[in-house]
Backbone as ProteinMPNN parsed JSONL, in Angstrom:
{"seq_chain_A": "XXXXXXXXXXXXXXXXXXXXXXXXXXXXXXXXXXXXXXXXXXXXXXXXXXXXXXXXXXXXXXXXXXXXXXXXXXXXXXXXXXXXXXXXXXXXXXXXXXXXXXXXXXXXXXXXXXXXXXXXXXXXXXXXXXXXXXXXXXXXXXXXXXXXXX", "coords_chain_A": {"N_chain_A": [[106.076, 166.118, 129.767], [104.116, 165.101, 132.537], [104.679, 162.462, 134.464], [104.273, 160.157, 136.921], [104.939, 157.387, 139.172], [105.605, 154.711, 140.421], [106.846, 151.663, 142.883], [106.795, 149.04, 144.684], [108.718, 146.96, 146.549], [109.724, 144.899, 145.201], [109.668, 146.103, 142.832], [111.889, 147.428, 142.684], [115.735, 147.418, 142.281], [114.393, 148.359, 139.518], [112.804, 150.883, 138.981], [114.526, 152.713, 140.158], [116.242, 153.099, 138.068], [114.199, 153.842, 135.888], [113.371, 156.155, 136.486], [115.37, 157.477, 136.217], [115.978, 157.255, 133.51], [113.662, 158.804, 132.514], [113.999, 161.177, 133.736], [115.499, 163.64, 132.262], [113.73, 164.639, 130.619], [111.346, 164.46, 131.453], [108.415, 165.864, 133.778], [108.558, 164.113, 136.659], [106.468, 162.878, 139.187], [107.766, 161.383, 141.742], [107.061, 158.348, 143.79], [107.746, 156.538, 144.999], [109.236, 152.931, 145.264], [112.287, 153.248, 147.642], [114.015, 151.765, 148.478], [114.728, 148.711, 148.463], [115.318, 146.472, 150.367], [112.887, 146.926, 152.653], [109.743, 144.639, 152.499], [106.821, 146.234, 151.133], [103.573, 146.954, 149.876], [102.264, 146.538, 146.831], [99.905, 147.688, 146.095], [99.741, 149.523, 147.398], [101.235, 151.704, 146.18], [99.902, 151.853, 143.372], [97.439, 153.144, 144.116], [98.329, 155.872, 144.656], [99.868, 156.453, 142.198], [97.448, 156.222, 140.829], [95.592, 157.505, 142.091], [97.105, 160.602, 141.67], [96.897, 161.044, 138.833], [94.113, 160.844, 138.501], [93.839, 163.154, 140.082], [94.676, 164.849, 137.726], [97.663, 165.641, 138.013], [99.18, 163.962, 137.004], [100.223, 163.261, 134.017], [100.79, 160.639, 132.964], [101.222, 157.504, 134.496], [103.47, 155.123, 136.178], [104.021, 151.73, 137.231], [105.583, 149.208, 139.237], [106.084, 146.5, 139.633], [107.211, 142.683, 141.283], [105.932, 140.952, 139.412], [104.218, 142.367, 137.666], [101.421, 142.1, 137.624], [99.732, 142.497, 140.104], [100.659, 144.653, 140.703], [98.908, 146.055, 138.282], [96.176, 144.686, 138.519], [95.469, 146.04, 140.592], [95.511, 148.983, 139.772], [93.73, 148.884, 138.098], [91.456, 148.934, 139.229], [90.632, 151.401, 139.741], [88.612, 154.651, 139.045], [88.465, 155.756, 136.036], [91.067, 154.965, 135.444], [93.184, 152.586, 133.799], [95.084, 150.572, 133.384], [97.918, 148.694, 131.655], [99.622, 145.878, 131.455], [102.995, 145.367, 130.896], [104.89, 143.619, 128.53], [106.32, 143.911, 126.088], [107.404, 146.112, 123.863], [105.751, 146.435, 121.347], [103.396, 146.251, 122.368], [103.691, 148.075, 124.447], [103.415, 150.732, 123.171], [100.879, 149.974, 121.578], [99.395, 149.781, 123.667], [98.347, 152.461, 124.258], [98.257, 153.998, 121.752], [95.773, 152.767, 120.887], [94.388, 151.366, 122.987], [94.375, 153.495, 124.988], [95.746, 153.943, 127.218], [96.501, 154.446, 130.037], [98.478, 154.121, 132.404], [101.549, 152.32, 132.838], [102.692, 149.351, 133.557], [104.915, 147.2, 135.219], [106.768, 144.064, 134.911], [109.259, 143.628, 137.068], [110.598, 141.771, 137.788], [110.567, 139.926, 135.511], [110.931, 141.093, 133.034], [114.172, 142.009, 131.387], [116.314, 144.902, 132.534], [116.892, 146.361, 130.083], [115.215, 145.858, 127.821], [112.86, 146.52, 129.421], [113.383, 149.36, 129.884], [112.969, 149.915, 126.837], [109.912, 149.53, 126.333], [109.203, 151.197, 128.327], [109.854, 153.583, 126.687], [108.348, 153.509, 124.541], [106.164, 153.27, 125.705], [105.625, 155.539, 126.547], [106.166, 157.258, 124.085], [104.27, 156.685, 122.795], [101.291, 157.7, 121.486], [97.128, 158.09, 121.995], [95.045, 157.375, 119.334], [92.833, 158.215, 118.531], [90.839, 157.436, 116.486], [87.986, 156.498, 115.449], [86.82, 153.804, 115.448], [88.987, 153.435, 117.813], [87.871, 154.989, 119.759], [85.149, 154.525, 120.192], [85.687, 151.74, 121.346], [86.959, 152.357, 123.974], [85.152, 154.005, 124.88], [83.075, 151.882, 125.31], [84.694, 150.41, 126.828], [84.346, 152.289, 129.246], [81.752, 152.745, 129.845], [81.005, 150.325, 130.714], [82.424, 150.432, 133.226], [81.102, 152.38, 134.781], [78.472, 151.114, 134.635], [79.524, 149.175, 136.53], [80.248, 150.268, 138.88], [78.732, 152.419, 139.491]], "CA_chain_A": [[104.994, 165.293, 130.254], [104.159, 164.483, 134.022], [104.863, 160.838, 134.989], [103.867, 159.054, 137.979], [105.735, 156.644, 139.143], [105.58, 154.052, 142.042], [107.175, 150.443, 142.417], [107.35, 147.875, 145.517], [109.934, 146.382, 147.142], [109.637, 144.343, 144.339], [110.162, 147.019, 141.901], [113.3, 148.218, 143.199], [115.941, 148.828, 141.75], [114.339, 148.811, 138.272], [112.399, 151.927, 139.308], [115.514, 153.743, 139.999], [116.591, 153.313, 136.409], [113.086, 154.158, 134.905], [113.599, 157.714, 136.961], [116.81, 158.11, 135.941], [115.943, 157.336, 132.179], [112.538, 160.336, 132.007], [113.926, 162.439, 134.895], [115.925, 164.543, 132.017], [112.353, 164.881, 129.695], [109.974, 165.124, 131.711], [108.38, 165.88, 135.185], [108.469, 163.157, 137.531], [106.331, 162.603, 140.321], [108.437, 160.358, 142.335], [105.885, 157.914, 144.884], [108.835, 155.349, 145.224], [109.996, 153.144, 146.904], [113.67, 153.597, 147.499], [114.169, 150.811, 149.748], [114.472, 147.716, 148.5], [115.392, 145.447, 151.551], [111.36, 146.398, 153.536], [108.563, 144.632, 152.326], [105.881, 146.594, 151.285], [102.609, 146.759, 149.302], [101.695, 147.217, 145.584], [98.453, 148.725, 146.03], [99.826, 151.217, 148.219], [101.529, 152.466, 144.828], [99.091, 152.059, 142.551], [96.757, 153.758, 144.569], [99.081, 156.876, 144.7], [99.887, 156.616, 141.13], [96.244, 156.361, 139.852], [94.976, 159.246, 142.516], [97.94, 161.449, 140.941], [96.338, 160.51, 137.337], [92.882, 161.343, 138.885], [93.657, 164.664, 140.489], [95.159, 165.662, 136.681], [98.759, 165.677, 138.747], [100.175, 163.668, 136.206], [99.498, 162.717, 132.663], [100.181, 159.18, 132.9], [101.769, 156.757, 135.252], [104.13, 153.64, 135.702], [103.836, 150.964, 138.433], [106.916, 148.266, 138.97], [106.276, 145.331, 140.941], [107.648, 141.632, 140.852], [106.039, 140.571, 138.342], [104.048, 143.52, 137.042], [100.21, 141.223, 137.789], [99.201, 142.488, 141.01], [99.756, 146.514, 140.124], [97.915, 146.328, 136.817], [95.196, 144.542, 138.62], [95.439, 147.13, 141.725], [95.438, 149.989, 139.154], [92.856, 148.801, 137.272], [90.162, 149.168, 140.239], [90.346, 153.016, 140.206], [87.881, 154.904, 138.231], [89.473, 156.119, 134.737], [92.611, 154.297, 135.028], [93.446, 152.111, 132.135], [96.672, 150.349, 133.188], [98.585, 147.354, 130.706], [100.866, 145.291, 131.887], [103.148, 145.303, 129.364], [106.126, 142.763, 128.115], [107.251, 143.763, 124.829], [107.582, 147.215, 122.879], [104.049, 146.878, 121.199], [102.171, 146.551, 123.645], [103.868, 149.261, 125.43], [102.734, 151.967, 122.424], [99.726, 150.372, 121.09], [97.982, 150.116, 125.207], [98.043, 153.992, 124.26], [97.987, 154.229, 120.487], [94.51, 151.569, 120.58], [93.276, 151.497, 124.148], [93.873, 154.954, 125.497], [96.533, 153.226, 128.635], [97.143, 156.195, 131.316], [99.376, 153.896, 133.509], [102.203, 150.954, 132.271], [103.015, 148.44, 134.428], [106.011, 146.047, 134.227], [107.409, 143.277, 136.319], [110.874, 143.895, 137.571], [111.56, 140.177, 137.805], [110.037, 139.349, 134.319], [111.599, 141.664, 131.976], [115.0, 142.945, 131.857], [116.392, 146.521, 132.292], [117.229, 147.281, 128.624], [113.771, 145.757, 127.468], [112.107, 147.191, 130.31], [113.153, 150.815, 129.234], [112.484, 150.361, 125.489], [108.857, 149.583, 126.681], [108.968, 152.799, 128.884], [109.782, 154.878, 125.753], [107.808, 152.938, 123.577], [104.729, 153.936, 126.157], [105.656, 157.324, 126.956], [106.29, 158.751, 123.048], [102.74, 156.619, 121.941], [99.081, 158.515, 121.801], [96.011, 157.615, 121.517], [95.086, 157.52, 117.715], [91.634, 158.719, 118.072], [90.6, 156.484, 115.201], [86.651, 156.243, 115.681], [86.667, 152.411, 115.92], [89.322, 153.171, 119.369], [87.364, 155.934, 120.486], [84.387, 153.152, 120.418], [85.756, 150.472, 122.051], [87.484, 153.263, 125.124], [83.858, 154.381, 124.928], [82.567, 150.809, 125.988], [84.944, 150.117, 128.496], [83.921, 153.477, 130.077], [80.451, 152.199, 130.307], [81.482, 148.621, 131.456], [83.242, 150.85, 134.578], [79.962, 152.962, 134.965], [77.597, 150.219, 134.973], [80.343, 148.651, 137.682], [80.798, 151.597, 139.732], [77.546, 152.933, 140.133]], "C_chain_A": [[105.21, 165.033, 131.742], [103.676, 163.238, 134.051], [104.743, 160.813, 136.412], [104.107, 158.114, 137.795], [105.891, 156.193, 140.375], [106.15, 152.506, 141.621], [107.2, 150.005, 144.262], [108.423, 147.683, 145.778], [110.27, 145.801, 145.354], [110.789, 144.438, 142.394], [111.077, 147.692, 141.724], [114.25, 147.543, 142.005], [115.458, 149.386, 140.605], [113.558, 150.276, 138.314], [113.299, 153.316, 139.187], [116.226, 154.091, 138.774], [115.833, 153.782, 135.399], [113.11, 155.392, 135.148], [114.491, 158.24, 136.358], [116.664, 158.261, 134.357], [114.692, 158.621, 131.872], [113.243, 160.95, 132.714], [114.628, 163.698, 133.969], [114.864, 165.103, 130.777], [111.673, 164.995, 130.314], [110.058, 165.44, 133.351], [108.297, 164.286, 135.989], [107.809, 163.076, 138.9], [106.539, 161.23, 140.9], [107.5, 159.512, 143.968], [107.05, 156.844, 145.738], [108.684, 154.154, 145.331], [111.269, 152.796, 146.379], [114.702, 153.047, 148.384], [113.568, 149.544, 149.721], [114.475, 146.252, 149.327], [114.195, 145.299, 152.544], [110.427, 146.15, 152.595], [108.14, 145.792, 152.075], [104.965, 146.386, 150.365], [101.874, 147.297, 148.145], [100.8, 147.992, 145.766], [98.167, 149.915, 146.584], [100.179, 152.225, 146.741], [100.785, 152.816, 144.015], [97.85, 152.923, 142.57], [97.135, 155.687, 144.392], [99.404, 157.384, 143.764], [98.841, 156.793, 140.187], [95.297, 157.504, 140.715], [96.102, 160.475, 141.944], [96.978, 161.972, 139.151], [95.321, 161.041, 137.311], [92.792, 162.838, 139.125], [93.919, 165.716, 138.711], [96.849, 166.058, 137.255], [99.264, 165.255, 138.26], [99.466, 163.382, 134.871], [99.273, 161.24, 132.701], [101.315, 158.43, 133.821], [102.464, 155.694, 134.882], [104.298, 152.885, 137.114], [104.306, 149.485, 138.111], [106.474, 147.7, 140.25], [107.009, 144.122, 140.862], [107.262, 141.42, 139.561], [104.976, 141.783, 137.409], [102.333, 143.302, 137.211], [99.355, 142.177, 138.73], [99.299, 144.599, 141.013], [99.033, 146.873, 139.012], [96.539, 145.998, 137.314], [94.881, 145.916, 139.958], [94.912, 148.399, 141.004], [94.253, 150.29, 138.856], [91.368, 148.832, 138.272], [90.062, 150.244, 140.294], [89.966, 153.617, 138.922], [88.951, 155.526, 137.258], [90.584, 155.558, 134.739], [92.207, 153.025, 134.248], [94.938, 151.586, 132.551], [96.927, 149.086, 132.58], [99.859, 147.27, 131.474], [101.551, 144.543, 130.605], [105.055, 144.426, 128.834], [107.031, 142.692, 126.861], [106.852, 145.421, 124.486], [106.309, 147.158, 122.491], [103.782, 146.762, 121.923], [102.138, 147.655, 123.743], [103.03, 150.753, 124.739], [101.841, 151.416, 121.79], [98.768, 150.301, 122.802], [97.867, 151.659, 124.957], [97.766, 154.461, 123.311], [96.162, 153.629, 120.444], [94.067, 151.522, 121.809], [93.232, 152.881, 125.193], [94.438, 154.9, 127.281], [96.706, 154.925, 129.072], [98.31, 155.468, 132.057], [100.308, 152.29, 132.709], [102.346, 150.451, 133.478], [103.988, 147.432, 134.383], [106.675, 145.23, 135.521], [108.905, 143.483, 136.125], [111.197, 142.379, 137.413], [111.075, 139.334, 136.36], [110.673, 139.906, 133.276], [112.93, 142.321, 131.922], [115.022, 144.032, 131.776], [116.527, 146.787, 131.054], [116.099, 147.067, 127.786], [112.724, 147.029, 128.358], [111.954, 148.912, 130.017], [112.964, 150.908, 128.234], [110.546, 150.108, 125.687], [108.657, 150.85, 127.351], [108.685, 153.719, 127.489], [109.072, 154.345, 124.697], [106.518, 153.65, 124.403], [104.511, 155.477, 126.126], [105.309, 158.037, 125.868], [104.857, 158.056, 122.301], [102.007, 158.011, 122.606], [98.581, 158.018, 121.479], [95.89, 158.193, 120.141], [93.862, 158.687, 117.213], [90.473, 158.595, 117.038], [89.175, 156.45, 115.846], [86.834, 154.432, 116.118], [87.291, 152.195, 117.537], [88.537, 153.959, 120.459], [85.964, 155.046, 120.918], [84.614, 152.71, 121.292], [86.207, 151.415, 123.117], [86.359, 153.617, 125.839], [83.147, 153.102, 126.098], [83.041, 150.636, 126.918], [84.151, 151.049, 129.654], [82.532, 152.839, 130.74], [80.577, 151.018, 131.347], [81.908, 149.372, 133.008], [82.558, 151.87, 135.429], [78.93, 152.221, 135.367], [78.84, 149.943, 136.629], [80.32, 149.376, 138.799], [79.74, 152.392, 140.13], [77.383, 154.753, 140.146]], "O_chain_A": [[106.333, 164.777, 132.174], [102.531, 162.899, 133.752], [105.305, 161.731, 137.01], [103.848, 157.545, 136.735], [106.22, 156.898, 141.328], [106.048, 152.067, 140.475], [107.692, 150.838, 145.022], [109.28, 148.317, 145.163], [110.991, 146.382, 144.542], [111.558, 143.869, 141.619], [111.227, 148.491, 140.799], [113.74, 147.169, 140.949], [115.744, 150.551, 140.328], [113.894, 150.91, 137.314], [113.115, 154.381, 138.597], [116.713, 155.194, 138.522], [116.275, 154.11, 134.298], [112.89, 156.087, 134.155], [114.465, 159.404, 135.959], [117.152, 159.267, 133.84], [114.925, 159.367, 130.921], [113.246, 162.003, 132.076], [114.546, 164.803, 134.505], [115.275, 165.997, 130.037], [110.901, 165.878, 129.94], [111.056, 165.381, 134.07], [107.741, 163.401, 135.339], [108.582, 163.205, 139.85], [105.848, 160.23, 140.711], [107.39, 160.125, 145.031], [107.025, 156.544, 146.931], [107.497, 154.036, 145.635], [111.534, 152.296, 145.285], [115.741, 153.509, 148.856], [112.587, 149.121, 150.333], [113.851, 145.232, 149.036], [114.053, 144.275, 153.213], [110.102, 147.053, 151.824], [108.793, 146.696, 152.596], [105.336, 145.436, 149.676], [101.064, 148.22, 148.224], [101.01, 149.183, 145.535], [97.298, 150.786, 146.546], [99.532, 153.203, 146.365], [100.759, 154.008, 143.711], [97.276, 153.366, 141.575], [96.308, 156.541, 144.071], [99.45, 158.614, 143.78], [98.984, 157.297, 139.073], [94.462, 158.227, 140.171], [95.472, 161.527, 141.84], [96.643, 163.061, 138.684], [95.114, 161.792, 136.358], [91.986, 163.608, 138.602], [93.514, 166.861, 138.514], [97.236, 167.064, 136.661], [100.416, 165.637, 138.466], [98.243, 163.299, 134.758], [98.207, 160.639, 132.566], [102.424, 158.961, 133.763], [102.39, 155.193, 133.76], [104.72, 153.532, 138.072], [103.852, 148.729, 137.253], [106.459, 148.127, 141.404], [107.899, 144.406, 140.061], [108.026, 141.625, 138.617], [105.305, 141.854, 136.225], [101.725, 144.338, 136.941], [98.327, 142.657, 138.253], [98.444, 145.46, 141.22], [98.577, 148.007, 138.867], [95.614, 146.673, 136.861], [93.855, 146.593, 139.89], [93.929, 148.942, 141.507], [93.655, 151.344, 139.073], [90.269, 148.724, 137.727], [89.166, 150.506, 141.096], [90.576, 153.384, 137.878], [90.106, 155.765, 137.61], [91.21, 155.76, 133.698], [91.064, 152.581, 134.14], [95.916, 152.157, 132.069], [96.14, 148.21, 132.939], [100.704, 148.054, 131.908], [101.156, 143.719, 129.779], [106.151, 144.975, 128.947], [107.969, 141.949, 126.575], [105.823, 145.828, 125.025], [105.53, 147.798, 123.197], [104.096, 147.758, 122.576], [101.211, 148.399, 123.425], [102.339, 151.565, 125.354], [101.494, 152.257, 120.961], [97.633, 150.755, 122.94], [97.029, 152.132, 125.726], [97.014, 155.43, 123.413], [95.389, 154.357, 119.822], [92.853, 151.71, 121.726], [92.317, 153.198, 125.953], [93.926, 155.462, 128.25], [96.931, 156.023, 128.563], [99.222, 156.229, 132.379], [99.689, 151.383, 132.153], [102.114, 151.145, 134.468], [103.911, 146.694, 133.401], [106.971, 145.608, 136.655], [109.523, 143.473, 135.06], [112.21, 142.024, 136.811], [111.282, 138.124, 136.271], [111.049, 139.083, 132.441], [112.895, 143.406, 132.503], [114.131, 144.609, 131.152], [116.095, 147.929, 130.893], [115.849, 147.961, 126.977], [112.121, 148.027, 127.963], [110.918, 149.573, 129.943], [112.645, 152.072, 127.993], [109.937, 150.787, 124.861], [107.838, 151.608, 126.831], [107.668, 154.366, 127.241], [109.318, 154.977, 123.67], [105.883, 154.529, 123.821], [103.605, 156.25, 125.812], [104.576, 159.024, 125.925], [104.324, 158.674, 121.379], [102.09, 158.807, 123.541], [98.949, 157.229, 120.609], [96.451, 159.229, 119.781], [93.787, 159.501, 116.292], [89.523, 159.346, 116.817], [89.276, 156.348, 117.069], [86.971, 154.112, 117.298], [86.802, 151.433, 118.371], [88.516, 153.718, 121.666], [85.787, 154.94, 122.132], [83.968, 153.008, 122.297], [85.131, 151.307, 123.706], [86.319, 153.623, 127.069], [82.821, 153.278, 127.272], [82.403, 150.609, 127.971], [83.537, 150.645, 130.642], [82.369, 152.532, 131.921], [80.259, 150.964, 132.535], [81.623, 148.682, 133.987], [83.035, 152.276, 136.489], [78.377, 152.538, 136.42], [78.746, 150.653, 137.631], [80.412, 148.718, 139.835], [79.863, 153.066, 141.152], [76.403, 155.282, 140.671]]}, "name": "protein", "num_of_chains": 1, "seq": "XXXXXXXXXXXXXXXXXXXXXXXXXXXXXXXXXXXXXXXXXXXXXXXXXXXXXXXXXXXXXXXXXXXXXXXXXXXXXXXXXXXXXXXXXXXXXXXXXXXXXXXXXXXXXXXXXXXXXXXXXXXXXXXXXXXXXXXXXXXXXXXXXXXXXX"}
């Protein structure tokens, strides 16, 4: 699978551990950052991670900030992306089993590292179910982001 993958200052180092845990399964497109002592700006990531997603450049993405708030909402402004910000194991595989998630999101200062990666692999090895009732409701949002979007 190709992952996309961006984090903040914020997101540091847990980033470097989320690489290090797919980098021997899958592809990795690495957005970074790798330099946690400058400032910089979620939305630069999320942006980078959900045009990756867009071009078909990755399958699905992950975006690490403080608290995980401000790239889920960043994400979530770019057409077809679908990102959950996600704090426990379900979540992590039903935002993909039941809503059809392309991108996780997780706060570095909210969850620890050994949670934090069972949510990774909890997102990564879900799928969408395809269950008519999710294919529905995936359906509606779509619209909801059509009407919006013009």
């Amino acid at each position: 699978m190709r992952i996309a993958i961006g984090a903040d200052h914020g997101g540091y180092p847990l980033n470097e551990r989320v690489i290090k845990e797919l980098a021997a399964e899958h592809e990795i497109i690495d957005f970074g950052t790798h330099v946690g002592s400058r400032p910089d700006d979620y939305p630069d990531y999320a942006v980078k991670v959900g045009e990756a997603i867009q071009r078909n450049d990755a399958d699905i993405g992950i975006l690490i900030c403080g608290s995980g708030v401000g790239a889920a909402v960043a994400a979530n402004k770019l057409k077809g992306i679908r990102a959950a910000l996600c704090g426990d194991t379900y979540s992590g595989h039903q935002s993909r089993e039941h809503d059809d998630c392309n991108v996780l999101c997780l706060g570095a200062r909210v969850v620890g590292e050994e949670l934090a990666l069972d949510i990774v692999r909890a997102f990564v090895a879900a799928k969408f179910s395809g269950e008519e009732r999710h294919v529905r409701r995936v359906a509606k949002v779509a619209e909801i982001e059509k009407k919006e979007r013009g």
